[in-house]
Every structure is written in structure tokens, then in C-alpha cells.
C-alpha positions in Angstrom: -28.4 44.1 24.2 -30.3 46.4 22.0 -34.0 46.3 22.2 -35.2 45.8 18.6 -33.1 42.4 18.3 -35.5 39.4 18.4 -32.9 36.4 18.7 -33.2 32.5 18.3 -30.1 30.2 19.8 -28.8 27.1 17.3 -27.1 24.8 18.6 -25.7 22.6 15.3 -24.3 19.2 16.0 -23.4 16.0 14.2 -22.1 12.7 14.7 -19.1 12.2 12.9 -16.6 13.6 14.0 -13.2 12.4 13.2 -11.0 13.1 16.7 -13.8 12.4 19.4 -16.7 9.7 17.4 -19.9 10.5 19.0 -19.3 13.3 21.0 -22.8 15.2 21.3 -24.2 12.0 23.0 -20.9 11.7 25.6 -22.2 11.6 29.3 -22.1 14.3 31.4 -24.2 13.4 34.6 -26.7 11.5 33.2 -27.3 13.6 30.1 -25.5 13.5 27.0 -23.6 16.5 25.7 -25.5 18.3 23.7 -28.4 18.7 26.1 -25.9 20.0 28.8 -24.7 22.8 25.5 -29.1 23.1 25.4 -29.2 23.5 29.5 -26.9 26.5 29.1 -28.6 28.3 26.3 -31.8 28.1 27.5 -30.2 29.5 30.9 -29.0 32.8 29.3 -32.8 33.5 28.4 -32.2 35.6 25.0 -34.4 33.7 22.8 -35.6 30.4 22.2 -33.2 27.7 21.5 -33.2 24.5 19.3 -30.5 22.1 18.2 -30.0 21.9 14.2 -29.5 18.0 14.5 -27.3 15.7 11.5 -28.4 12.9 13.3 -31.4 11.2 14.6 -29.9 10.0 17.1 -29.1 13.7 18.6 -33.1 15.1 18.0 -33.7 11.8 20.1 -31.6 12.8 23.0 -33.0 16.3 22.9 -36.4 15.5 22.4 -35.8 13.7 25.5 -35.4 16.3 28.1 -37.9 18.2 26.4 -35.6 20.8 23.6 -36.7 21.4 20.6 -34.6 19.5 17.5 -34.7 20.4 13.9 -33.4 17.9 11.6 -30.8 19.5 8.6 -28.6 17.5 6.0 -26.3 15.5 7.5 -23.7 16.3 4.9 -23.6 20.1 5.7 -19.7 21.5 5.2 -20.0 23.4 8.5 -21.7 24.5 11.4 -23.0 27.7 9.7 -24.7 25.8 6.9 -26.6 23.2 9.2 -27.6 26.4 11.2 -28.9 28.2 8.0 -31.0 25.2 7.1 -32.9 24.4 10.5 -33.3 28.5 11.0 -35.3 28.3 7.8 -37.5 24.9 8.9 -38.1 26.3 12.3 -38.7 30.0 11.2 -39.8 30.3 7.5 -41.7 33.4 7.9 -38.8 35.0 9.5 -39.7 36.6 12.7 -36.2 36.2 14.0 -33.8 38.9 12.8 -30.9 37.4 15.0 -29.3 34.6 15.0 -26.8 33.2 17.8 -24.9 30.1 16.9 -23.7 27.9 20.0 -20.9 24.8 19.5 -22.3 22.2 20.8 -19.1 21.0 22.3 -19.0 23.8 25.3 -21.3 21.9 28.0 -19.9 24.9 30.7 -20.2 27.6 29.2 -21.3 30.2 31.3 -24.8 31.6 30.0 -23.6 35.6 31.0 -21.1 34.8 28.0 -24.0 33.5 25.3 -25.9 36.3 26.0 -22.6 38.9 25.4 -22.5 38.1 21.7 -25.9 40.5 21.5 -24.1 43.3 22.8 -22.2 44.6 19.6 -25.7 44.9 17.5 -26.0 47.8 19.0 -24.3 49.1 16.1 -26.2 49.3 13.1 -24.0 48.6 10.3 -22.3 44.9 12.5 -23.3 42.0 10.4 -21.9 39.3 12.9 -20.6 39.1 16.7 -18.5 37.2 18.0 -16.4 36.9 21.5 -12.7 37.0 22.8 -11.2 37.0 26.0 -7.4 39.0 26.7 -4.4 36.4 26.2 -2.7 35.9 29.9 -1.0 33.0 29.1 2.4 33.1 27.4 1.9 29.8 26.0 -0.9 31.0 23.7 0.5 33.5 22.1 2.5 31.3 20.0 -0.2 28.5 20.0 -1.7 27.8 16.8 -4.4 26.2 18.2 -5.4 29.2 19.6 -6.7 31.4 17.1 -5.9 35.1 17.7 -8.8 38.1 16.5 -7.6 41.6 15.8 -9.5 43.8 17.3 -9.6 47.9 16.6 -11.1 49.0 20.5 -11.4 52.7 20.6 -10.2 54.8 23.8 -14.8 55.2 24.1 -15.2 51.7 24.5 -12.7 48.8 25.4 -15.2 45.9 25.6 -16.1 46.3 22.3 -14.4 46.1 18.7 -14.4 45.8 15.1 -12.3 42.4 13.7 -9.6 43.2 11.8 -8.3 39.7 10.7 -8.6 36.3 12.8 -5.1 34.1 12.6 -3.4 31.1 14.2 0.0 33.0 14.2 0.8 35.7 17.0 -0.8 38.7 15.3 -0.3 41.7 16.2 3.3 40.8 15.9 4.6 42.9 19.2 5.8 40.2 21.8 3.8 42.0 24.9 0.4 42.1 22.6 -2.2 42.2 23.7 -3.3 39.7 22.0 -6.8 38.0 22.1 -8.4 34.4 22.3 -10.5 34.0 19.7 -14.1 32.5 21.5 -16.1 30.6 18.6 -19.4 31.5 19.2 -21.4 34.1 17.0 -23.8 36.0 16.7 -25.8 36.7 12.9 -28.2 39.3 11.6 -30.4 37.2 9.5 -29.7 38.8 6.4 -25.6 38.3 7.0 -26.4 34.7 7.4 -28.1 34.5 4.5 -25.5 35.8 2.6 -22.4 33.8 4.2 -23.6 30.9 3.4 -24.1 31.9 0.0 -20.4 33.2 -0.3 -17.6 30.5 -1.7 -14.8 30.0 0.3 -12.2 32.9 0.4 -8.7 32.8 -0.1 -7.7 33.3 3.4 -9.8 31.4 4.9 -8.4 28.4 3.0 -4.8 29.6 3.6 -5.8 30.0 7.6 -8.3 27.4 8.2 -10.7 29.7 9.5 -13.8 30.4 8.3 -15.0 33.9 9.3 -12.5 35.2 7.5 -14.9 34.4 4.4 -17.1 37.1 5.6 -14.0 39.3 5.9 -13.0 39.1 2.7 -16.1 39.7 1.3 -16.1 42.8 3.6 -19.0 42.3 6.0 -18.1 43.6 9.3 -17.5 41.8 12.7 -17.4 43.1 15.8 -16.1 41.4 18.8 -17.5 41.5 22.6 -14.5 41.1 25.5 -15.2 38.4 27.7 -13.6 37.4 30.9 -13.1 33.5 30.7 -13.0 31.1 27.7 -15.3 28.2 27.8 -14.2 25.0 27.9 -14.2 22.8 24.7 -14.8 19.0 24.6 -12.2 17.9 21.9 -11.0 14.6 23.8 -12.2 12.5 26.6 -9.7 14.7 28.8 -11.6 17.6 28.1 -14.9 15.5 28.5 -13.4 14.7 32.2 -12.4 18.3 32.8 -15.9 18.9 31.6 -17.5 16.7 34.5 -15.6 17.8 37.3 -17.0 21.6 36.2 -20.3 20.3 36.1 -19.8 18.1 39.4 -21.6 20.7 41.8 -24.9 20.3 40.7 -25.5 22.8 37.6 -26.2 20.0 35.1 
């Protein structure tokens, strides 16, 4: 991670969700969700780290075991938006330059991967990070649910890369790939923020359901850090299960 970056870690979460009601407060050994997602942050030690709340519900829980919460319109259209708000409550004068944006939905994620998304600034011109992990599985090549990032890795360096498009479809098109799991966790220089949020949606990201693309087409430049494992997400109460029996040994 490059010197000169002074970082903050949001963590943006909200009630209503339509496929898992709730699931920021679910319990994971006798601590909701979202402080478990807190827990992990503060563990990879780049910054500090507060939770962009559209509930009060979710401040309570994190006010609780002692995190910081900033409360942002509940009606936010996404994640980026609700972390753009509470950046600018917690840090009006703007003494953070960086900005790494955690789901609040990946209660294992290992902190070694958080703290990985810092690792492309060390180029000047990147605007925003983000993280992928090789394809090993078959099965996800062809998944749409798992979204595929195209990365340009030069011969110099293979653990780092400049996004070429994000899709649900098996892109690049060659059977063997690789191909690359798209890890939805990112990384912002302020001013980049700033301006994504102030973008309208683009065309592709409609058409793909993806929303970096936004800051593709409006040619700001991503570059993507290779990790090893991809975190579990809590999308049902299978996952929340899965999520438990992780956590089981004692690290929550």
C-alpha cells in the first residue's frame, strides 16, 4: 500500500432488503451481522472504520459493541451513494483521500483481503480498486451470478490489473479462460467518489446490471488486485449457516 494514502473503511447497510429481510442484524454468535463485517475491518488495521447506517436500528447494534455509526438517507439507490453521504458527515473537512467500501454482508472476510484493495493506488492515474480471485470452478464460468472482470495483467506484474469490462456472461469468450471472479469490494480516491456518484447511470450498466461499469463508461480507470479466496456472501439463511460454521472457532 502506498504511503501517502490516508484511508477510512465504510461499511453501508440497510434494512430492507427484498431476498433476506433484516439481514445486517442476523445472529452470528451473539452479534448481529454487521458488527461481525465491523470486527473484520477494524482487524485489517488500514484506517478507521464506520458503518453508513439506513436504519436506526443498525447504528444501535453498532453503537453497541462500541463502532462508530453514521446515519445517511434511508432511500439511497446504492451502496455507493449511502457511502458518499456518511464520508461527508464523518469527514467534512476531508482528511481522507481514500476511501474503502466494505458489503456489509461478508461477516468472514478475511482482513489480508480488505487491506489488498490499497494495493493498486500505487499507481497514480487509478481512480478505484477493486478485487478478483482466478475462476477454478467450471461451474462459474457460465454462472451469471458470478460476475466476471476483464483484466489487462502485464508479463511485470500478474497480481495487478487494469479492468477492461465487468460481465455476467463468460467473457473472455475462450473456453480455458482464465477468467476471473469479480470480488465486490472497492476501493475510491475521494475525488473518483465524488464524481461517480454524480454520474447518471450508463448504458451498460443498465444492460449488465452492474454498476462499475458506470465509471467505465465514463472512462475513469479501475484497476483490480488478485486475491486468493472469495469471501463468503450472506444472501440466504444457508449462507447465514455457512457463515456460522466459519465463524465457529472463536474469531467472532
Amino acid at each position: 500500500m502506498s504511503r501517502s494514502l490516508n484511508p477510512v473503511v465504510i461499511v453501508p447497510a440497510r434494512l430492507a432488503a427484498t431476498r433476506f429481510p433484516d439481514k445486517p442484524l442476523a445472529d452470528i454468535h451473539g452479534v448481529p451481522m454487521i458488527v461481525q463485517v465491523l470486527r473484520r475491518a477494524l482487524e485489517a488495521d488500514i484506517g478507521p472504520v464506520l458503518v453508513a447506517c439506513g436504519d436506526g436500528a443498525i447504528a444501535d447494534a453498532v453503537e453497541a459493541d462500541g463502532g462508530q455509526a453514521v446515519m445517511t438517507d434511508p432511500d439511497h439507490p446504492s451502496g455507493s451513494d449511502r457511502v458518499h453521504e456518511a464520508l461527508g458527515l464523518f469527514d467534512p473537512d476531508r482528511r481522507y483521500d481514500t476511501v474503502v467500501n466494505i458489503q456489509g454482508d461478508l461477516p468472514t472476510i478475511d482482513p489480508g483481503v480488505i487491506a489488498a484493495v490499497l494495493d493498486p493506488f500505487d499507481t497514480a492515474d487509478v481512480d478505484i480498486t477493486t478485487l478478483a480471485v482466478e475462476i477454478s470452478e467450471n461451474r462459474e464460468r457460465t454462472d451469471p451470478n458470478v460476475v466476471k472482470a476483464v483484466i489487462a495483467l502485464s508479463g511485470e506484474n500478474t497480481r495487478i490489473g487494469r479492468a477492461l469490462y465487468f460481465s455476467r456472461a463468460t467473457v473472455p469468450a475462450a473456453a480455458a479462460g482464465p477468467h476471473y471472479h469479480h470480488i465486490g469490494l472497492y476501493g475510491f480516491r475521494r475525488d473518483a467518489l465524488d464524481r461517480f456518484v454524480a454520474l447518471p447511470p450508463g448504458r451498460l450498466e443498465v444492460l449488465e446490471r452492474l454498476e462499475q461499469l458506470r465509471a467505465l463508461e465514463a472512462g475513469m480507470r479501475i484497476d483490480v488486485a488478485l486475491v486468493d479466496t472469495v469471501p463468503l456472501g450472506v444472501d440466504t439463511p444457508a449462507d447465514l449457516d455457512r457463515a456460522r460454521a466459519m465463524l465457529a472457532s472463536g474469531s467472532s
